[in-house]
KOLGUTI-34890 format. One line per 2 residues: number of its first residue (from 1); their letters; for each residue x, y, z of N, C-alpha, C. Coordinates in pm, 1 decimal. Layout:
// KOLGUTI-34890
NUM = A = X:Y:Z:X:Y:Z:X:Y:Z  ...
***
This chain:
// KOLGUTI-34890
1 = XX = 14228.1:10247.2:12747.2:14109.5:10167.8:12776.5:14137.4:10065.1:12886.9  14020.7:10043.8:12949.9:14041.0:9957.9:13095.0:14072.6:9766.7:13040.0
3 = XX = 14076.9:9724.7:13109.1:14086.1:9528.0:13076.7:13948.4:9471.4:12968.0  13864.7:9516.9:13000.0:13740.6:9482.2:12988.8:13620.0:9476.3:12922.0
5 = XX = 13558.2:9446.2:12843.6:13435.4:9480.4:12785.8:13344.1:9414.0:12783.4  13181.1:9454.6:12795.0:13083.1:9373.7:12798.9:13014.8:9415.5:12623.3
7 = XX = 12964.7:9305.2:12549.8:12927.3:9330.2:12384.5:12791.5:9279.8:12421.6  12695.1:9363.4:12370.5:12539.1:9351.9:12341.2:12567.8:9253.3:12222.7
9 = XX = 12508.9:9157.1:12239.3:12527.4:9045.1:12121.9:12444.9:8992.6:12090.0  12358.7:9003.3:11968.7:12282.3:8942.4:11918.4:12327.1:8815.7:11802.4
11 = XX = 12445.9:8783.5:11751.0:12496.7:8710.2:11654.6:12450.4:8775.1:11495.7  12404.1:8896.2:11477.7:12444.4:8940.3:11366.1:12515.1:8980.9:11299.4
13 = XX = 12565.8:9038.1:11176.1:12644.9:9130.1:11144.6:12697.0:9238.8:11235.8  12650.9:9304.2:11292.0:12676.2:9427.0:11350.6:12787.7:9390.0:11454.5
15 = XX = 12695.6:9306.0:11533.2:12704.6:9275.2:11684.2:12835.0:9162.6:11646.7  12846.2:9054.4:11598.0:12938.0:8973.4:11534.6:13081.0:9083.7:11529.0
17 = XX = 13066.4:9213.3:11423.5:13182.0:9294.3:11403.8:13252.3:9346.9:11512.4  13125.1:9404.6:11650.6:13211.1:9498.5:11719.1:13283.1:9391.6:11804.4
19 = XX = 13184.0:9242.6:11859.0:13289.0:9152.0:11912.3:13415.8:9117.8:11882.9  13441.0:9110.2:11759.8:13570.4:9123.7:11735.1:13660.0:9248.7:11728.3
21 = XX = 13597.8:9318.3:11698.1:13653.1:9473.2:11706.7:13708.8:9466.7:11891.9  13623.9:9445.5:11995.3:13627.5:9431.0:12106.1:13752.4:9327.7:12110.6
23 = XX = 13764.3:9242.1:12074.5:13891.8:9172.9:12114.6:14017.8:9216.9:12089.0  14019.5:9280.3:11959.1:14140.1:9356.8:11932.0:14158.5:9470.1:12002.4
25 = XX = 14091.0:9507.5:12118.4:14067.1:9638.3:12186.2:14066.3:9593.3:12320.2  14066.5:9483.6:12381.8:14023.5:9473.5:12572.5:14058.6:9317.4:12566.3
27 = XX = 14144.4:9303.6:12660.6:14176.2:9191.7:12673.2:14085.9:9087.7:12711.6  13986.4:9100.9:12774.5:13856.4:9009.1:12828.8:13747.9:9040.2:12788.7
29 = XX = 13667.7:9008.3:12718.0:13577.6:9019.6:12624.2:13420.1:8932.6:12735.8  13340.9:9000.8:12703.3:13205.2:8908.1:12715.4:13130.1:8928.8:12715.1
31 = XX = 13027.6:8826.6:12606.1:12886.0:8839.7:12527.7:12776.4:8824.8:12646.6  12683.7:8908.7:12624.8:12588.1:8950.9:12661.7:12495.7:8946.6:12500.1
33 = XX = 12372.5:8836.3:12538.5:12318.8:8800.7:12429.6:12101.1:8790.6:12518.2  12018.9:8841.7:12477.0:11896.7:8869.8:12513.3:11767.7:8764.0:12410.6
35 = XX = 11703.9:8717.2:12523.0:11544.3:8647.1:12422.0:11428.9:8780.6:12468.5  11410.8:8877.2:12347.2:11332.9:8949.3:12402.3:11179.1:8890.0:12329.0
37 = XX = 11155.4:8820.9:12284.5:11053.3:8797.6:12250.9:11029.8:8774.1:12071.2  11188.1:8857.7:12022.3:11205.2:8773.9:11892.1:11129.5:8658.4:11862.7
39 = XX = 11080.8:8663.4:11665.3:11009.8:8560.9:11646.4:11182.1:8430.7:11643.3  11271.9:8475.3:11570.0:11359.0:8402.8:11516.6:11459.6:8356.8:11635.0
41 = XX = 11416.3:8264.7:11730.6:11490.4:8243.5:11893.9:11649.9:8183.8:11817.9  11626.5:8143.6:11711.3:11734.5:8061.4:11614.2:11907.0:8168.0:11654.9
43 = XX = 11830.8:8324.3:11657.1:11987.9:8416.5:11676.0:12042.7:8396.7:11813.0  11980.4:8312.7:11927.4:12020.6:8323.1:12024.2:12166.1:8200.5:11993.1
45 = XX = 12117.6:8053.2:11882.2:12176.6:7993.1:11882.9:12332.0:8019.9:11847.4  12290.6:8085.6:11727.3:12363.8:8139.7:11627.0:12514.7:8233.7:11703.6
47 = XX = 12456.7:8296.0:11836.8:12520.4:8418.7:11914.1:12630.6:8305.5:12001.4  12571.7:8234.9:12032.4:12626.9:8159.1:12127.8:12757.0:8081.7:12060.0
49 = XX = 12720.8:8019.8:11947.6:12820.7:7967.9:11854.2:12923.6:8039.8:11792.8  12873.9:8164.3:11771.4:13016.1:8242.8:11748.7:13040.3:8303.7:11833.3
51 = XX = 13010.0:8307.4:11989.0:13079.3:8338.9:12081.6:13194.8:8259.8:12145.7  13150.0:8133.5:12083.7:13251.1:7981.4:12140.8:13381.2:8012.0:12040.7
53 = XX = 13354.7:8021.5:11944.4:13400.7:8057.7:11830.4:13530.0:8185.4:11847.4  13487.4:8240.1:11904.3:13565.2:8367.9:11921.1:13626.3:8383.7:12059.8
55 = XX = 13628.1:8243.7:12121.3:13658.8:8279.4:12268.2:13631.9:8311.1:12365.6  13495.4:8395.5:12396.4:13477.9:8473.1:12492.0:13348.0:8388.5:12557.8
57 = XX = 13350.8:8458.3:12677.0:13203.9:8354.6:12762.3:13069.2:8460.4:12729.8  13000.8:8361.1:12733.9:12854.2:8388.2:12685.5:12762.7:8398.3:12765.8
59 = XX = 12698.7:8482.6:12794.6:12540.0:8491.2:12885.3:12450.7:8523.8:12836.4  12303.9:8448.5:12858.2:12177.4:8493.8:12840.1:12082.6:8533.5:12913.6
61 = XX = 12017.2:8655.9:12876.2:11902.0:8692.8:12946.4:11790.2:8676.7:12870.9  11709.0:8646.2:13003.7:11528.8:8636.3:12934.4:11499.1:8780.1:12943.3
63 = XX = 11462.6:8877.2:12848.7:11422.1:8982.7:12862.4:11280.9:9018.2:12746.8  11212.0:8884.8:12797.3:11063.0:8905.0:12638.2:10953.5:8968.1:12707.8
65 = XX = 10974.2:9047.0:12868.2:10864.4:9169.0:12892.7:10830.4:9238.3:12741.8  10995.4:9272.3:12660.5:11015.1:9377.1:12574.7:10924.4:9343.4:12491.3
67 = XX = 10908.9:9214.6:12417.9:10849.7:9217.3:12307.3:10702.2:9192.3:12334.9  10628.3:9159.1:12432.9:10501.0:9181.3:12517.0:10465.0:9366.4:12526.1
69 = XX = 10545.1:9475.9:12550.1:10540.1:9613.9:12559.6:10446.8:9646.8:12480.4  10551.9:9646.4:12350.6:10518.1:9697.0:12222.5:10450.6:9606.6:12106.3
71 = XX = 10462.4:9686.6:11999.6:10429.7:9639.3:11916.1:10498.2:9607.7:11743.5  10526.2:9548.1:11703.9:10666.2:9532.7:11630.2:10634.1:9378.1:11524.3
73 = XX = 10657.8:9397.0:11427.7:10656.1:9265.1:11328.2:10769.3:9163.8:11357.5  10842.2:9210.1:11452.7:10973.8:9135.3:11477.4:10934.8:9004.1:11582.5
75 = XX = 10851.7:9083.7:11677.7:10796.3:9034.5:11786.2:10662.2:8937.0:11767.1  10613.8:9007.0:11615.6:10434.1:8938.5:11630.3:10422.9:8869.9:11503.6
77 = XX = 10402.4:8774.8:11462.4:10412.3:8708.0:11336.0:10291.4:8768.0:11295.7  10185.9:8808.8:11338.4:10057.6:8831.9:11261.8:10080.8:9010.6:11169.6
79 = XX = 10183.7:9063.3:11220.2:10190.9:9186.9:11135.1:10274.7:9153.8:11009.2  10249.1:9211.4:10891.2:10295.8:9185.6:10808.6:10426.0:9330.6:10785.6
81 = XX = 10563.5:9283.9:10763.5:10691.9:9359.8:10762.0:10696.9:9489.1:10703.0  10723.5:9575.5:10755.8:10744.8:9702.6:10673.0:10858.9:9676.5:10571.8
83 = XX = 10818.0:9695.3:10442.1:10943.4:9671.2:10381.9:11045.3:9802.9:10334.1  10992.8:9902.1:10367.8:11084.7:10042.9:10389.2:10972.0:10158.4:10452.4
85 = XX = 11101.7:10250.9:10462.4:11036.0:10283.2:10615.9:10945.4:10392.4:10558.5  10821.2:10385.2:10694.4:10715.5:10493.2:10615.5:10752.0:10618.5:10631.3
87 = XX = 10708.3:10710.2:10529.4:10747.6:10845.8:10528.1:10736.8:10917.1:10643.1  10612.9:10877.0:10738.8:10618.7:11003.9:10841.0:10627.2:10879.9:10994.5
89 = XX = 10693.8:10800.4:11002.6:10738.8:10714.4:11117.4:10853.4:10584.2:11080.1  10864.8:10534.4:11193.6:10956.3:10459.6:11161.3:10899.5:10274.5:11101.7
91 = XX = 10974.2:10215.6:11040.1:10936.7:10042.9:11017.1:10817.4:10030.1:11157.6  10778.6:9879.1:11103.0:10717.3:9844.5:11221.2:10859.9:9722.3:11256.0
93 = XX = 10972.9:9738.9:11192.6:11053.3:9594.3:11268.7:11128.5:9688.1:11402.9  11066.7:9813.6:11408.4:11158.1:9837.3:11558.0:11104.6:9791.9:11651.8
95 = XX = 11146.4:9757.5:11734.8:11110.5:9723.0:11871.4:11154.0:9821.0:11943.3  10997.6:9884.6:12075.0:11017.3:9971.7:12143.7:11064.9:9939.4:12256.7
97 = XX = 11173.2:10048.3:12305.2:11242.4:10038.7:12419.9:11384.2:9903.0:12399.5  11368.9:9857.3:12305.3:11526.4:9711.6:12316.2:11631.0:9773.0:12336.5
99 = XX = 11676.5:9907.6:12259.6:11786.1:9929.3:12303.1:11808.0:9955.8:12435.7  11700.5:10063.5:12466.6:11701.9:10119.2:12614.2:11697.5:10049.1:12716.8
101 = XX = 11616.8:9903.5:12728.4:11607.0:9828.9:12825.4:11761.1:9727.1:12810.7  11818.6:9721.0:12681.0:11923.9:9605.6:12648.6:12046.1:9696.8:12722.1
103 = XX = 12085.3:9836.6:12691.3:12191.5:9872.5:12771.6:12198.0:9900.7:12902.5  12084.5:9918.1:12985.1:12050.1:9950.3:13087.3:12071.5:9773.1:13180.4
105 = XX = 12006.4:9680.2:13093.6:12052.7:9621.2:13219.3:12195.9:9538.8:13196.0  12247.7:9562.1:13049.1:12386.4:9544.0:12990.6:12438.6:9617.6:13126.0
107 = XX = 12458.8:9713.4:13155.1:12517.1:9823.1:13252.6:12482.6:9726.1:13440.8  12404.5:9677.8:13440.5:12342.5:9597.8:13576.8:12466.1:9478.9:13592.2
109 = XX = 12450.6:9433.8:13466.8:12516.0:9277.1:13454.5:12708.1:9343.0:13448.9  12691.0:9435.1:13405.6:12872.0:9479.6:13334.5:12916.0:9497.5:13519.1
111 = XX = 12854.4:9561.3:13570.5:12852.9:9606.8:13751.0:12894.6:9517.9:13763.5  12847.4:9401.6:13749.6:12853.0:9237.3:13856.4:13012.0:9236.4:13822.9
113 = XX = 13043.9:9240.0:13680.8:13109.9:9151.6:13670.1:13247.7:9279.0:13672.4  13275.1:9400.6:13719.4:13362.1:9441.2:13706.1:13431.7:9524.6:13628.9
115 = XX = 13341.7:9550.1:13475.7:13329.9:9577.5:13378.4:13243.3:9721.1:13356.4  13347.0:9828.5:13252.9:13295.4:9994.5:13259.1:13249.9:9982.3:13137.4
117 = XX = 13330.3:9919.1:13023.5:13280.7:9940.0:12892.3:13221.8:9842.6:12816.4  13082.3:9901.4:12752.7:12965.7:9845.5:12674.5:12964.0:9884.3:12567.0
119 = XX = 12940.5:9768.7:12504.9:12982.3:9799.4:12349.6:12842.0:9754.3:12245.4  12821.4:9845.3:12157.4:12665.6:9788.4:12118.4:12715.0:9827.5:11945.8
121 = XX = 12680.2:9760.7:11891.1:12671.7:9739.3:11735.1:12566.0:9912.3:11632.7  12524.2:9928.3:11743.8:12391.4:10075.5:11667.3:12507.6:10112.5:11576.6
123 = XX = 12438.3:10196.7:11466.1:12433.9:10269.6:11382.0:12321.7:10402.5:11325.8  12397.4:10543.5:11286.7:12308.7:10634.0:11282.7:12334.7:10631.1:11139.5
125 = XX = 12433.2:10573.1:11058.9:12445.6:10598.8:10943.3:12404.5:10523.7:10848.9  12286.6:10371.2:10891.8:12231.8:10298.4:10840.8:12160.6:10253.8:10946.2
127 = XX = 12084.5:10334.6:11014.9:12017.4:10268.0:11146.3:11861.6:10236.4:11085.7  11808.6:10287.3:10949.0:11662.5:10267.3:10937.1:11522.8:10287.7:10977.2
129 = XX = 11569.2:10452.6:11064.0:11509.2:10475.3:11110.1:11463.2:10463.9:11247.0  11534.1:10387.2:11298.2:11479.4:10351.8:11455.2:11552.1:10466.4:11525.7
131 = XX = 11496.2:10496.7:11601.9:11501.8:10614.5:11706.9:11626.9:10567.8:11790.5  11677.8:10472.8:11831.2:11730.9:10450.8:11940.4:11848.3:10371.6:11909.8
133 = XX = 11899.7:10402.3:11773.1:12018.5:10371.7:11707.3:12113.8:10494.2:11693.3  12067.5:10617.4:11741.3:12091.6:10725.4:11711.7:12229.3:10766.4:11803.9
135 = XX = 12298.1:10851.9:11791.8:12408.2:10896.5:11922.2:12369.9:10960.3:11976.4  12262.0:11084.5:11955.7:12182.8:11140.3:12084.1:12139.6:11015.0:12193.3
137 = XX = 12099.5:10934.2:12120.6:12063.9:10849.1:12239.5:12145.3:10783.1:12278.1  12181.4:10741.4:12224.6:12365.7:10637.4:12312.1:12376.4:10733.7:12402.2
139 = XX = 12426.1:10867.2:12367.4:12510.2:10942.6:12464.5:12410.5:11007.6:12594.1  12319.3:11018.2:12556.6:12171.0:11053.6:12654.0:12177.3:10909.5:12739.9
141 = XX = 12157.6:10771.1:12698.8:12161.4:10714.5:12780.1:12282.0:10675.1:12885.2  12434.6:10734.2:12795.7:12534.6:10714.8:12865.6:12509.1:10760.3:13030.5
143 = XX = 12488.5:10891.7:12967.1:12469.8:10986.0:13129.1:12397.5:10919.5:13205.5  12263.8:10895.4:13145.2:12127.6:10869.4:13257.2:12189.0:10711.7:13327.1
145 = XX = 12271.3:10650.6:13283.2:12305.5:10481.4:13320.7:12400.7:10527.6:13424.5  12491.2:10647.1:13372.9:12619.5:10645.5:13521.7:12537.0:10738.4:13590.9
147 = XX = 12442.4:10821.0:13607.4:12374.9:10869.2:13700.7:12284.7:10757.1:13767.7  12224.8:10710.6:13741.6:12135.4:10587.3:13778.6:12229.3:10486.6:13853.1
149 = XX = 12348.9:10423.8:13802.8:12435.7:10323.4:13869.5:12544.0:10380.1:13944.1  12541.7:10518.4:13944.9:12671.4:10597.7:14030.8:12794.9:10532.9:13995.7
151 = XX = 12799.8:10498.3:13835.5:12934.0:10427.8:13810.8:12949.8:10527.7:13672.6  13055.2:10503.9:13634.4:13116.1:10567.1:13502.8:13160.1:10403.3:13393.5
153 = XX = 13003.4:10396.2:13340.6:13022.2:10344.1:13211.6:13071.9:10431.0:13103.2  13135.7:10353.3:12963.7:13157.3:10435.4:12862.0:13107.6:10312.4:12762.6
155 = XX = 13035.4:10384.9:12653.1:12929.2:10279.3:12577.0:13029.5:10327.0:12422.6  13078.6:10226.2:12411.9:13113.3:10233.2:12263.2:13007.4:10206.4:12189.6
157 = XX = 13046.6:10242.9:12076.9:12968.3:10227.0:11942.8:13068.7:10255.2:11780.7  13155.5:10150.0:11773.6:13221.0:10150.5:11690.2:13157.3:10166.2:11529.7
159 = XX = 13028.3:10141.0:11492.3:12983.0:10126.8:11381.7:12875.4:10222.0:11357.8  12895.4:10347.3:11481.2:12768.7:10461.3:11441.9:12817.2:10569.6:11373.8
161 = XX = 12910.2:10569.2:11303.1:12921.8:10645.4:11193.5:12976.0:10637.9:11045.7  12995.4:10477.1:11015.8:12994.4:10410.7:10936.6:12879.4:10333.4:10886.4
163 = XX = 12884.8:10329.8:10711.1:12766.8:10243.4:10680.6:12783.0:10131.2:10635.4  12696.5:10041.5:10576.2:12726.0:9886.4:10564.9:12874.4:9808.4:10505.6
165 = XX = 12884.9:9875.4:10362.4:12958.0:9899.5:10342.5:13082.6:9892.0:10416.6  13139.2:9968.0:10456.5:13240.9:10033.1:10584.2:13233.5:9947.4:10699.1
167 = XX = 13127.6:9848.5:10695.3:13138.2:9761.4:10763.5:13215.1:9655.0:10773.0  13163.4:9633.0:10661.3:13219.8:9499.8:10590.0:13336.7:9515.8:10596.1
169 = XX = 13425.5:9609.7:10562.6:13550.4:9653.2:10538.0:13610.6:9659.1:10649.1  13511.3:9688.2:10771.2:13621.4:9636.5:10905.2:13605.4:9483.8:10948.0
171 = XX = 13517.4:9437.7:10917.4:13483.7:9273.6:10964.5:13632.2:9201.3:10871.2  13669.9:9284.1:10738.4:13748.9:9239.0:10694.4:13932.6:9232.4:10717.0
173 = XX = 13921.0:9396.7:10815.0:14030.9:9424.1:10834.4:14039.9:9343.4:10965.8  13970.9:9262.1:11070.0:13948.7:9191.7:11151.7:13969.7:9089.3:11147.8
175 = XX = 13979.3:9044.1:11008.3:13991.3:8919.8:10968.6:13863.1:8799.1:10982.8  13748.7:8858.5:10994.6:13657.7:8748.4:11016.9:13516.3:8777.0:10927.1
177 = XX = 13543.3:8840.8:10787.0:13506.5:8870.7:10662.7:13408.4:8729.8:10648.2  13441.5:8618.4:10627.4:13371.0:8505.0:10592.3:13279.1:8473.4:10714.2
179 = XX = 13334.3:8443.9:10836.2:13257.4:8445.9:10946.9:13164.5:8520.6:10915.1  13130.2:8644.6:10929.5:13038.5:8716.9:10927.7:12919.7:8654.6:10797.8
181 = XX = 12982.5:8690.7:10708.5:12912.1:8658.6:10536.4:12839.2:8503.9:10582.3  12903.2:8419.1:10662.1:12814.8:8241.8:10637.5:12761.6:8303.8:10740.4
183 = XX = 12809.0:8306.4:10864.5:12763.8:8257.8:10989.0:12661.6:8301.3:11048.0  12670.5:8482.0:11040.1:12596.2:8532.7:11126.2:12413.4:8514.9:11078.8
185 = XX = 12326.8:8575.4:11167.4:12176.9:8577.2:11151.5:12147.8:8726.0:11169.4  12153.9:8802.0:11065.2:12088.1:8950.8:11021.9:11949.3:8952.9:10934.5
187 = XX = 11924.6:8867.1:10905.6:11785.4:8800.9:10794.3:11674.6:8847.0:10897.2  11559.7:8858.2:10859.2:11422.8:8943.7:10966.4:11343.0:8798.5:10913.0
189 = XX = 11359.8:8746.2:10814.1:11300.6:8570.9:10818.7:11371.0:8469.9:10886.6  11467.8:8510.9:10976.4:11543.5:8370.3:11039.4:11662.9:8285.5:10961.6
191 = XX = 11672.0:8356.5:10811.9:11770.3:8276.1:10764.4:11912.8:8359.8:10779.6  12036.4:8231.9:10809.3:12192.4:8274.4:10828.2:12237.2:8279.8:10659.9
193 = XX = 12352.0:8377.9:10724.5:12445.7:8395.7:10609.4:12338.9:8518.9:10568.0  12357.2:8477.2:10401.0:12323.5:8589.9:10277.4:12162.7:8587.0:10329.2
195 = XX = 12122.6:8514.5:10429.6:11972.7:8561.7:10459.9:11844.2:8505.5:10330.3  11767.5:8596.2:10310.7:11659.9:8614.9:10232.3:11664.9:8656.5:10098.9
197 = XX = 11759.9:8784.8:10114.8:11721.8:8880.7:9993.0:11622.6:8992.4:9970.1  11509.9:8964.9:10046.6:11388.8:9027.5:10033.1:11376.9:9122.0:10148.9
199 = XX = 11446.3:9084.8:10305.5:11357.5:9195.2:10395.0:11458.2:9284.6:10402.1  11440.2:9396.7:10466.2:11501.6:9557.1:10421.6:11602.8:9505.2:10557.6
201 = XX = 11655.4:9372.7:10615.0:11792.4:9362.3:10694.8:11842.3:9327.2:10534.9  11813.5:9235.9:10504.4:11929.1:9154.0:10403.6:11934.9:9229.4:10302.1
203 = XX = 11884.0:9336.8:10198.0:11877.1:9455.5:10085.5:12023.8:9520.9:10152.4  12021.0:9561.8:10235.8:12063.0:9683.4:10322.3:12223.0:9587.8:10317.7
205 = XX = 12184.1:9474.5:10404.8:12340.3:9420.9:10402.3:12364.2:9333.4:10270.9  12339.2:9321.6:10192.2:12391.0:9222.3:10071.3:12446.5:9421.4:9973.8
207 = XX = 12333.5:9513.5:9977.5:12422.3:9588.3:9937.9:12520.3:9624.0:9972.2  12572.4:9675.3:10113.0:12685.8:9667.8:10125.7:12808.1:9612.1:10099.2
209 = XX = 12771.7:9514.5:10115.6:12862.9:9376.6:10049.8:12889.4:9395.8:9947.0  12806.3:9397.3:9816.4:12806.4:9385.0:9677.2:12932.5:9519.4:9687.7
211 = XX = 12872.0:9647.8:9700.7:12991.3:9786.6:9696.8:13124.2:9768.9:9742.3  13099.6:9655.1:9893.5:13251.4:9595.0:9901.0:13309.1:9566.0:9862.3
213 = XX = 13288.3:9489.0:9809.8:13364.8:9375.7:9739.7:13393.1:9410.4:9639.3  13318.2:9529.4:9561.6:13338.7:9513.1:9366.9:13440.2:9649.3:9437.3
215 = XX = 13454.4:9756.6:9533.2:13560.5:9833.9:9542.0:13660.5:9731.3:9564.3  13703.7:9621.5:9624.3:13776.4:9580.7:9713.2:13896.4:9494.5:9526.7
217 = XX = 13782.8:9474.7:9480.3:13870.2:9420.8:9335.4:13883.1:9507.6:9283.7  13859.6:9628.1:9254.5:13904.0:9762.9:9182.7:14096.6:9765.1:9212.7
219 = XX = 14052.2:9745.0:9370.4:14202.6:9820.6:9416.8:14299.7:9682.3:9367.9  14216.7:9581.2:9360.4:14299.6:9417.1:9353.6:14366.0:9401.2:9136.6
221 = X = 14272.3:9493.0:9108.6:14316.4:9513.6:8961.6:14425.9:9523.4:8914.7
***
């Protein structure tokens, strides 16, 4: 692997893991963190603080065309949350086009700075349905980004074939197990840490956790 990496960073769980995953992997690390029009601007804070936190330099983009596009409960306080996903489509908490527009100009900004590899938090094995968490699409957009920039990006995705669970278990082998658990903002109401409880981010990650942890004392028995 080259010196380098640029991390799609939102300060959640996900994005929180592969940053560190990224440090143990590329000697120069740097967050790339987006206001797309999110109701909860609070994760931008949140991103920034455990980017200080972890060393690495931090940038923000205004990118809230995105959440103006579409249409999304994430984006519009007046829709009320899908709380699991409907049978014949996806949540309304996806937001259309974020990934696609977030690696694409992730790939603009990585150019500037010198930087081949992009690293994004997706998952197909707890992605919830969103279309664009998928590895067809990572790898579909891989191509179309080094055809488009006549450069040879390579887009990691350390956590797309692992599930929450399995997450946790690397945030742990990382050593930043607690970090993650207080700090980060994965909650779809704006709250850090253990979140809510109630929206299908925090179900999804408190289960994981719970399976963690009660395997993790099995083996501690």
């Amino acid at each position: 692997m080259e010196d380098s990496a640029l991390v799609v960073f939102s300060g959640g769980q996900d994005s929180t893991t592969c940053l560190f995953w990224a440090k143990k992997n590329f000697k120069r690390v740097v967050a790339l963190c987006f206001t797309y029009g999110q109701k909860h601007v609070k994760e931008v804070e949140i991103a920034r603080a455990i980017a200080e936190h972890a060393g690495v330099d931090f940038h923000l983009l205004d990118a809230t065309f995105i959440g103006t596009l579409g249409t999304s409960s994430l984006t519009d306080s007046s829709l009320v949350m899908d709380q699991e996903k409907p049978a014949d489509s996806f949540p309304n908490t996806f937001v259309p086009g974020r990934n696609l527009f977030f690696l694409s100009i992730a790939a603009v900004f990585a150019r500037e700075q010198s930087i081949r590899n992009i690293i994004t938090g997706v998952s197909q094995t707890d992605f919830s349905g969103y279309p664009d968490c998928r590895d067809t699409f990572i790898r579909s957009a891989n191509v179309t980004i080094n055809l488009a920039m006549g450069e040879q990006f390579i887009i990691h995705t350390p956590l797309m074939w692992i599930n929450k669970e399995q997450t946790w278990a690397l945030a742990d082998q990382l050593g930043v197990l607690d970090l993650v658990r207080t700090k980060t903002l994965t909650c779809y109401n704006g709250i850090v840490g253990d979140g809510c409880g109630k929206c299908p981010a925090c179900k999804l990650r408190k289960a994981g956790l719970d399976h963690y942890l009660a395997n993790k004392n099995k083996e501690n028995d």
